[in-house]
C-alpha positions in Angstrom: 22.8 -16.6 -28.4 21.5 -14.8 -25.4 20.9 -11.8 -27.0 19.2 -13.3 -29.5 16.7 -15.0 -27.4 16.4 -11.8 -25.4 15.4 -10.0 -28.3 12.7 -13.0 -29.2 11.4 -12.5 -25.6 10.9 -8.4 -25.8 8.9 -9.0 -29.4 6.5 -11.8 -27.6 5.9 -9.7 -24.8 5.2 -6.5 -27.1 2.2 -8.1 -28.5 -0.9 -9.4 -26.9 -0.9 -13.1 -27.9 1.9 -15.4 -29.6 1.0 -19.2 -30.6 2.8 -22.7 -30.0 1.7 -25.6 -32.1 2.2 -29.0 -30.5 1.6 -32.8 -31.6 -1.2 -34.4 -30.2 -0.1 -39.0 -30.8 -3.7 -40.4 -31.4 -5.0 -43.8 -33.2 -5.5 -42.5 -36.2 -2.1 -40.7 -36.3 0.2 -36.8 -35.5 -2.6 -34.4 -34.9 -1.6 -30.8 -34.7 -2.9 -28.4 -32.2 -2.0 -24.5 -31.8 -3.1 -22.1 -29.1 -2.3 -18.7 -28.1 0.1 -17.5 -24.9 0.1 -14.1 -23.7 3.6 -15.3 -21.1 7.1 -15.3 -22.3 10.2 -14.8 -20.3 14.0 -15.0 -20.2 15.4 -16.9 -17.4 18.8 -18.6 -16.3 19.3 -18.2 -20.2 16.4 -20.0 -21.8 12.4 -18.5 -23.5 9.7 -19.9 -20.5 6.6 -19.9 -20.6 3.9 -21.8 -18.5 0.6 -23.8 -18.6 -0.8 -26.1 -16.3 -0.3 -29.7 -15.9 -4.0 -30.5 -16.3 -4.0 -29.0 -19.7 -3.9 -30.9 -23.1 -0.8 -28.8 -24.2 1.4 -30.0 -21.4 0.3 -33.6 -22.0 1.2 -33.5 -25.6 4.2 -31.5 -24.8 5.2 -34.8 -22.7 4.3 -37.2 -25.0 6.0 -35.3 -27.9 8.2 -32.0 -26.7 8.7 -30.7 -30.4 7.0 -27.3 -30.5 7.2 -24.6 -33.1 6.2 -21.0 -31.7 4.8 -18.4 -34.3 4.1 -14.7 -33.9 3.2 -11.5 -35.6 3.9 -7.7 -35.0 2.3 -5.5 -37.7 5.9 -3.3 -38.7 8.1 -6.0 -37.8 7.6 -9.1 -39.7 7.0 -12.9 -38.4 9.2 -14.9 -35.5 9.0 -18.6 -36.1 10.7 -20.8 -33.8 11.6 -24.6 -33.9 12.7 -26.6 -31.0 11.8 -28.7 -27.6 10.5 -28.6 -24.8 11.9 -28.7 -21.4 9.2 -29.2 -18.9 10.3 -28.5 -15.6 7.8 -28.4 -12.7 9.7 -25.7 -10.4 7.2 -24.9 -8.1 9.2 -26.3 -5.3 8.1 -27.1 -1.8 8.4 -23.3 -0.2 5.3 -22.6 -3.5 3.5 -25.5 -2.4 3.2 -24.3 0.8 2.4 -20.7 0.5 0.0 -21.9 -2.6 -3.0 -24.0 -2.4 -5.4 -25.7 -5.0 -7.9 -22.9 -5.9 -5.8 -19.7 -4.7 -6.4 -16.9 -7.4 -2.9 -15.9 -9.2 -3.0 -13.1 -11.9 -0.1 -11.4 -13.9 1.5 -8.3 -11.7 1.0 -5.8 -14.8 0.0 -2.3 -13.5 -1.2 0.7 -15.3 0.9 2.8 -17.9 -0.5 5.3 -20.8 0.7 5.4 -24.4 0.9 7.2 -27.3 -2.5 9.9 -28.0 -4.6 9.0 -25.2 -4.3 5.2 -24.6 -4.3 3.0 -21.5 -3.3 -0.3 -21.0 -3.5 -2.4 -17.9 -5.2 -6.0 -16.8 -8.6 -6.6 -16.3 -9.7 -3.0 -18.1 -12.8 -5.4 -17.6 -14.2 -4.6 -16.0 -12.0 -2.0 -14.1 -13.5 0.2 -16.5 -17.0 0.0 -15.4 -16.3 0.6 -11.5 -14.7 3.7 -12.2 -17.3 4.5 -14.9 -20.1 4.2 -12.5 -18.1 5.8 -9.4 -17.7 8.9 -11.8 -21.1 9.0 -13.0 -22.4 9.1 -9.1 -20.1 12.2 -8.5 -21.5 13.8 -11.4 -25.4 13.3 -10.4 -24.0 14.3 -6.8 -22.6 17.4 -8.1 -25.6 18.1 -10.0 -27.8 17.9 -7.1 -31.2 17.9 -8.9 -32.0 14.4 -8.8 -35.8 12.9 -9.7 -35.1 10.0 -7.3 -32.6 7.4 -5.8 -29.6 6.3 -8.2 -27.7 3.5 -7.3 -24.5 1.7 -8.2 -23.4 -2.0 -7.8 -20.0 -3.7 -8.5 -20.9 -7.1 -9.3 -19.0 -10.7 -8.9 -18.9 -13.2 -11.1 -20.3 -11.6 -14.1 -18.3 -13.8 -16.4 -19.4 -17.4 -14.8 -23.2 -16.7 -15.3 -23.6 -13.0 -14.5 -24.8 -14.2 -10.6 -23.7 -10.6 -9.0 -26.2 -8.7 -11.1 -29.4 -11.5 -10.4 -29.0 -11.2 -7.0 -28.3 -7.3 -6.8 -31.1 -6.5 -9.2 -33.6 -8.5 -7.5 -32.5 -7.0 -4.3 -32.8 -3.5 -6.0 -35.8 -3.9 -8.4 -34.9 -0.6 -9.7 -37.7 1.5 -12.3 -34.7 1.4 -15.1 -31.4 0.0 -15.2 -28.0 0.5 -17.6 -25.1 -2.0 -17.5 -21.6 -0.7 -18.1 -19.3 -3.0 -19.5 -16.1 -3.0 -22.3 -17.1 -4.8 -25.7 -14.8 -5.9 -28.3 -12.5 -3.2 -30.6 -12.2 -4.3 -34.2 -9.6 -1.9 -35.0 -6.3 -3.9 -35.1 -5.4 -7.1 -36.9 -6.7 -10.8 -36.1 -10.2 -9.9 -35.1 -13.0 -11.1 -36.8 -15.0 -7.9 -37.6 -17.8 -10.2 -39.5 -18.2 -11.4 -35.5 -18.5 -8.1 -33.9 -18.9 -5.0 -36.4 -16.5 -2.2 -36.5 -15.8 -0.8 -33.2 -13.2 1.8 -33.1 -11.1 2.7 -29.9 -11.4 6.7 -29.3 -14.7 6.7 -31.3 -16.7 6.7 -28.3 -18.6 4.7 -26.4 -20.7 1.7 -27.7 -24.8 1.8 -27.4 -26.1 -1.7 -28.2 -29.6 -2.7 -29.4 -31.5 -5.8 -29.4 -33.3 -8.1 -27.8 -31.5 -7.8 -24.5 -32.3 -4.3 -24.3 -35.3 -2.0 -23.9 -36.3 0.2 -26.6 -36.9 3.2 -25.0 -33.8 2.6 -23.0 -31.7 2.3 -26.2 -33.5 6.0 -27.7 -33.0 8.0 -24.0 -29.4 6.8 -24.5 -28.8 7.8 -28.5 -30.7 11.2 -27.6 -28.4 11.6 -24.7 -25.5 11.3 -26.8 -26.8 13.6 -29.1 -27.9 16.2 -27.0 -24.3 16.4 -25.2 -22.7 16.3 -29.1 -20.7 13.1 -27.6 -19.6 10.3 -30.3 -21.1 7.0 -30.2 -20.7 4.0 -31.4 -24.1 1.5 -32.3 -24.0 -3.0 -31.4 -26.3 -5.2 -32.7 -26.7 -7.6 -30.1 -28.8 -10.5 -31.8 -29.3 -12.5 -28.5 -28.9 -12.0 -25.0 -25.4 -10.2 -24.5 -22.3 -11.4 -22.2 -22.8 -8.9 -19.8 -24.9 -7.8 -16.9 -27.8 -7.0 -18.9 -29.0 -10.3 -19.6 -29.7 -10.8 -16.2 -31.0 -7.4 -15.1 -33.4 -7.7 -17.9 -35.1 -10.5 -16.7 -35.1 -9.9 -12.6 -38.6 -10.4 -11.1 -41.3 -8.9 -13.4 -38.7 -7.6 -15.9 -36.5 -4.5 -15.7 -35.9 -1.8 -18.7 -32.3 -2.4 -19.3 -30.0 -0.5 -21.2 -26.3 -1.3 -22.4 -23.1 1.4 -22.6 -19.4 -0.7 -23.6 -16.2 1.2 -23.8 -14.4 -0.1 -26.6 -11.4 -2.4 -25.6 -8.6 -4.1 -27.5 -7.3 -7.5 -26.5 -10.0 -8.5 -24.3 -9.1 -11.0 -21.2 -5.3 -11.0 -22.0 -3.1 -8.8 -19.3 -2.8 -6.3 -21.7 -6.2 -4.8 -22.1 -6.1 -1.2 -24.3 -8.8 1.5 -23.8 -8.7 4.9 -24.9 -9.3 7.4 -22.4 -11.8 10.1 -23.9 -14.2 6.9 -24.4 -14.1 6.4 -20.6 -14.8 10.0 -20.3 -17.1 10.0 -22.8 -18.9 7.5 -21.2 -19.0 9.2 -17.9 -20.9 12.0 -19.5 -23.3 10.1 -22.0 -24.5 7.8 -18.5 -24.4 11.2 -16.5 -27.2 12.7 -19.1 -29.5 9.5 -19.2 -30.0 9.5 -15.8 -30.6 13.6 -15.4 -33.2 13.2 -18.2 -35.4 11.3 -16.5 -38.3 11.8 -14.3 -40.4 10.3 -12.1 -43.4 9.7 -15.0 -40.4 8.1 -17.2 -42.3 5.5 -19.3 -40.6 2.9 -20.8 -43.1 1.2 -23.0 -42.4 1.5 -26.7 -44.3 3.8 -28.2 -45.5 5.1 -24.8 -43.0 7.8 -24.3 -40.8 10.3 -25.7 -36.6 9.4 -25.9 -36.5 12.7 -23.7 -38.6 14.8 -21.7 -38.8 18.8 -22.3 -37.3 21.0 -20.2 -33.8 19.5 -19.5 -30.4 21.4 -19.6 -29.4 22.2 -22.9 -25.9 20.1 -21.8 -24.4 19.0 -19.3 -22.2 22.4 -18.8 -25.5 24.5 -18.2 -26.1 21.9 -14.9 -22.7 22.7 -13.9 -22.9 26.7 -14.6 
């Protein structure tokens, strides 16, 4: 039996989200309620997984501690397992002390590669853009031939109301601006591509377009791309997007804004996928925007041309 449930454990944990259905006992009768779980482990001979007691699932779990756990691995076929519940708070007094209300706790997953050129780690986002904008300042470094002052921020809290970037644009009020982020991948099963397009890992990175973003921002960037013959990827972005650039946009008296994703699978789980030539790809596409400007950039539609004559053919004639 232990081997069995051992075996049950390595397929949960090979796949980025499993689902338990619980009961919830209301007025009007058994209501059912399913959620995904990215934990699973084998300890002291039983499947655990955790949630907090201030969640819904652990009260229903206590009210009614039938579960039934479902997942899928493309290849492999369905697990569906009946049974109940054994909730156990084991924190224990030693965790209580060394742990208090509000101390940040994340999964201790580090960084492997995989099959042709994948990564997969936690928080790719937005690990992904630090190291895309460190890169992208060794490259203008190397290049030596900048038309003015480039400059890099990590921001905080970006996903609780983007409050790094307002502060840090308004501090910087820069002439033009480019948020790098990660955006969804469509490109494996139980994502809804009506939602968010087709977005391909290894197909390079994604431009997006819209509202958010400045015209002339979003042409520099295509013609960048095309000048340095890098694959791109295009994202309609109907409203303002979930990243930086809604905030950079609108800093003070406005800020042309511009938006470069890396495509990622399995956002916000622990097991975050990127392909590497898209981080790379990315480096070089950012690395070209910025070289092609110019101190009389204009960034009024219609006002200006994607890209000024003169430049380096590509990026190799800068470095030759």
């Amino acid at each position: 039996m232990s081997q069995g449930k051992e075996t049950i454990v390595e397929y949960l944990t090979s796949i980025p989200a499993w689902y338990l259905a619980t009961v919830e006992e209301t007025p009007e009768g058994a209501k059912p309620h399913v959620r995904p779980f990215s934990f699973a482990r084998m300890q002291d001979g039983d499947i655990q997984f955790c949630t907090a007691t201030t969640k819904d699932c652990y009260r229903e779990m206590r009210a009614n501690p039938f579960v039934e756990l479902t997942a899928w691995k493309p290849g492999h076929g369905w697990i569906i397992l009946r049974g109940r519940a054994d909730l156990d708070d084991r924190a224990g007094e030693a965790v209580r002390e060394a742990v208090r209300v509000g101390d940040v706790i994340t999964f201790g997953v580090g960084f492997e590669t995989f099959g042709e050129g994948m990564a997969v780690s936690r928080a790719f986002d937005d690990k992904c853009g630090v190291w895309v904008a460190c890169r992208v300042m060794e490259k203008l470094a190397e290049a030596g031939r900048a038309a003015g002052d480039f400059i890099a921020v990590a921001t905080t809290q970006e996903e609780i109301g983007t409050r790094g970037a307002m502060t840090s644009a308004h501090a910087v009020n820069p002439d033009v601006a480019l948020a790098f982020d990660v955006t969804h991948a469509t490109d494996y099963p139980g994502i809804d591509k009506t939602k968010y397009g087709k977005i391909v890992c290894g197909a390079g990175p994604v431009i997006a377009r819209g509202p958010n973003i400045n015209p002339v921002v979003f042409e520099r960037l295509v013609a960048a791309a095309e000048a340095e013959g890098i694959p791109y990827q295009l994202e309609a972005e109907p409203s303002v997007t979930g990243t930086d650039a809604r905030a950079i946009q609108v800093t003070r008296a406005g800020i042309p804004t511009g938006l470069v994703s890396v495509p990622l699978r399995y956002m916000h789980t622990p097991t975050e996928v990127v392909a590497l030539a898209d981080l790379e790809a990315t480096v070089r596409l950012l690395t070209r925007f910025a070289l092609d400007l110019d101190a009389d950039a204009c960034f009024v539609p219609g006002l200006a041309d994607p890209v000024r004559p003169g430049i380096p053919a590509t990026l190799a004639d800068v470095e030759e």
